[in-house]
C-alpha positions as CSV (number, residue, x, y, z in Angstrom):
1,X,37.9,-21.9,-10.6
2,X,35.8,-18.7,-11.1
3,X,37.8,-15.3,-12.0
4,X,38.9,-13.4,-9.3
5,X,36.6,-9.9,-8.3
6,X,38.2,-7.0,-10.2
7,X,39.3,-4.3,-7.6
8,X,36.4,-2.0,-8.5
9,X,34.4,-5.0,-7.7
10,X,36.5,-5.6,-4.5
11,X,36.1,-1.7,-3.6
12,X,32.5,-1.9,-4.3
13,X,31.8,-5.1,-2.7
14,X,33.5,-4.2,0.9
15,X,32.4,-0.7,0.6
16,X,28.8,-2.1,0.4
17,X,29.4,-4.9,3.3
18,X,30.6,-1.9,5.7
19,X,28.0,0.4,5.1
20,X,25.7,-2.1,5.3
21,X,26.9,-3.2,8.7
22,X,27.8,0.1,10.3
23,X,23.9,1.0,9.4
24,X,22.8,-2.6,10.9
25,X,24.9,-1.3,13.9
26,X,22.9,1.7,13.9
27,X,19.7,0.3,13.4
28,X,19.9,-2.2,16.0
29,X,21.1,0.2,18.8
30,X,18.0,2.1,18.1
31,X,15.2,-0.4,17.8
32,X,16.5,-2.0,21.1
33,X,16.7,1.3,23.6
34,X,13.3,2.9,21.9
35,X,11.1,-0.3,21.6
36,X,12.9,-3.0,23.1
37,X,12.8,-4.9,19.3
38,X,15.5,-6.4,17.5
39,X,15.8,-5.9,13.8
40,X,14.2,-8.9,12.6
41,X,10.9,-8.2,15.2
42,X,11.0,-4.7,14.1
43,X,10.8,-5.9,9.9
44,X,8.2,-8.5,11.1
45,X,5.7,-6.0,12.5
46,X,6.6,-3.1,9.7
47,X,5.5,-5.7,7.2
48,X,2.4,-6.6,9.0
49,X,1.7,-3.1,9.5
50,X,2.0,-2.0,6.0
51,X,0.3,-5.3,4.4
52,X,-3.7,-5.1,3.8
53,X,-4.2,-8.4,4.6
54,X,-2.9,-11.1,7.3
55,X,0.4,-12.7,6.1
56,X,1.3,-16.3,6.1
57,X,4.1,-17.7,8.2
58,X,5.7,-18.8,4.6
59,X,5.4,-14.9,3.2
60,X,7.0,-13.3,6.1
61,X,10.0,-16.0,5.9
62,X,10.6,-14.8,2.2
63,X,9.6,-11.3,2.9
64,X,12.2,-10.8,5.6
65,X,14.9,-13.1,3.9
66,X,15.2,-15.6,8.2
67,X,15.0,-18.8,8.9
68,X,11.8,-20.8,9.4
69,X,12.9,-21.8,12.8
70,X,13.9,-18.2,13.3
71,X,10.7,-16.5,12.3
72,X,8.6,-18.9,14.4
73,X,10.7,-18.2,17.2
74,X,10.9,-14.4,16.7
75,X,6.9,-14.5,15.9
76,X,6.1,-16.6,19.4
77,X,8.0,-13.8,21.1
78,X,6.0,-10.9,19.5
79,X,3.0,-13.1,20.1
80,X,3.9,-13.4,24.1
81,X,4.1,-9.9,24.0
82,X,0.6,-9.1,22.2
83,X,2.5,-8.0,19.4
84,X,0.8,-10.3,16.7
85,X,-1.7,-12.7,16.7
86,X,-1.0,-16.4,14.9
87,X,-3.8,-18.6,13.8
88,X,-4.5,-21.8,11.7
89,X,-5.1,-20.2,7.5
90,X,-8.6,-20.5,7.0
91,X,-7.8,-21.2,3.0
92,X,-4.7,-24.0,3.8
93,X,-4.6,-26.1,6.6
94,X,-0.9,-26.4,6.4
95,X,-0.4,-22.4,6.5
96,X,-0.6,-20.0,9.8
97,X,-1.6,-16.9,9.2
98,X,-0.2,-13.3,11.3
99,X,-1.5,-10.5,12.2
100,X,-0.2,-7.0,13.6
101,X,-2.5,-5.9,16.7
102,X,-2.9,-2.2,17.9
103,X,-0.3,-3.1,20.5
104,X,2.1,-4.0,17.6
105,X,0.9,-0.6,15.6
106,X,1.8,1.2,18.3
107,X,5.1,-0.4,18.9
108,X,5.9,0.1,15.2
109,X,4.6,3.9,15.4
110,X,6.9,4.4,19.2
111,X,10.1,3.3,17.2
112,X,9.4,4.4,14.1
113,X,10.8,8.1,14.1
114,X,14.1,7.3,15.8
115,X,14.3,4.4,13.1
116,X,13.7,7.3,10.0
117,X,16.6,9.6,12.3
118,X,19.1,7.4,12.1
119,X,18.7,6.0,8.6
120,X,18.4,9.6,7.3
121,X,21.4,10.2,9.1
122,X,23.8,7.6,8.7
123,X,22.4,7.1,4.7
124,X,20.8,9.8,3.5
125,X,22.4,13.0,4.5
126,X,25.4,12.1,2.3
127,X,23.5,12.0,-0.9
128,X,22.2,14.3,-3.1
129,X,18.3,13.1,-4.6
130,X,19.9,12.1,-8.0
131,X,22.6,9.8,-5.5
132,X,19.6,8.4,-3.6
133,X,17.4,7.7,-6.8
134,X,20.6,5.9,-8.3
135,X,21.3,4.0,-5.3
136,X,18.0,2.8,-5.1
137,X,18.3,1.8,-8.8
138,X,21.0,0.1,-8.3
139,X,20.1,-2.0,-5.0
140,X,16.8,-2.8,-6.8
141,X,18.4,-4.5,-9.9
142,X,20.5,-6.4,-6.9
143,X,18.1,-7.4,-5.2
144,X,15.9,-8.5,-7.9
145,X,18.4,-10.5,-9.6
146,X,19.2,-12.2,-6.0
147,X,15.5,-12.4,-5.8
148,X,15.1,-14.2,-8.9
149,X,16.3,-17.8,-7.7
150,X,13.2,-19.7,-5.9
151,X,12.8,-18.7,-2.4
152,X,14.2,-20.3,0.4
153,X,11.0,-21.4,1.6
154,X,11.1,-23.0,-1.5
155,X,14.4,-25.2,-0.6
156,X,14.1,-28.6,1.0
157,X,14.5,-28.7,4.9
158,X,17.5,-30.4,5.8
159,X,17.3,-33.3,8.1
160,X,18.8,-33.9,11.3
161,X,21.5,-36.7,11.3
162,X,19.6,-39.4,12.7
163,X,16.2,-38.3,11.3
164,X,14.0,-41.1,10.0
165,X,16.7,-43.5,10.2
């Protein structure tokens, strides 16, 4: 049985979870009343938006950390709403590529400065630059060492119960 979390761990740990949620919270609120986006459609197009090239299916999965089944659900609702475009990867039969269209540029650039008001806000306004560069330190080496196991695109698909049987 693995050691117990010290209690600066604990502290550190919850601390993180609450922020982290009361920001979602936030976030959320904010994407939904200015663009009508939820947080996962808002990362899709932001990552379209800033990529200089069309993204696969696969990328976008590891990229914004969802479910296959949940990016291709999310994805055929921003493509209903001529938000993105999907096609058939030119290079890999097996990949779909997506792209951002001007409707989803503008979308991204309608939500996008009550999106920097309430992360400045809620996270920012509390820390001095020396706090913010050591934060973002800090949630790098995180996230790199979380990112450093394969990606979960990379994980088998479970089957159903029944499947293939």
């Amino acid at each position: 049985m693995p050691d117990a979390l010290n209690p600066a761990q604990l502290r550190t740990y919850f601390a993180l979870m609450e922020a982290v949620s009361l920001l979602q919270y936030a976030v959320r609120q904010q994407l939904q009343a200015d663009g009508g986006l939820s947080y996962v459609q808002f990362e899709i197009l932001a990552k379209l938006a800033d990529a200089d090239h069309p993204l696969t299916m696969t990328d976008l999965a590891d990229g914004v950390v969802y479910s296959r089944s949940g990016l291709t659900h999310q994805a055929g609702l921003l493509e209903k709403e001529g938000l993105i475009t999907r096609a058939p990867s030119p290079d890999d039969q097996r990949a779909t590529v997506v792209e951002i269209t001007e409707k989803g540029r503008t979308r991204v650039a309608e939500v996008l400065p009550g999106h920097v008001e309430v992360v400045r806000a809620l996270l920012f306004d509390s820390l001095d630059a020396d706090e913010v560069r050591a934060l973002g330190d800090m949630m790098e080496n995180a996230r790199d060492h979380m990112r450093s196991r394969p990606p979960r695109s990379a994980a088998p698909r479970k089957r159903r119960a029944g499947a293939g049987a």
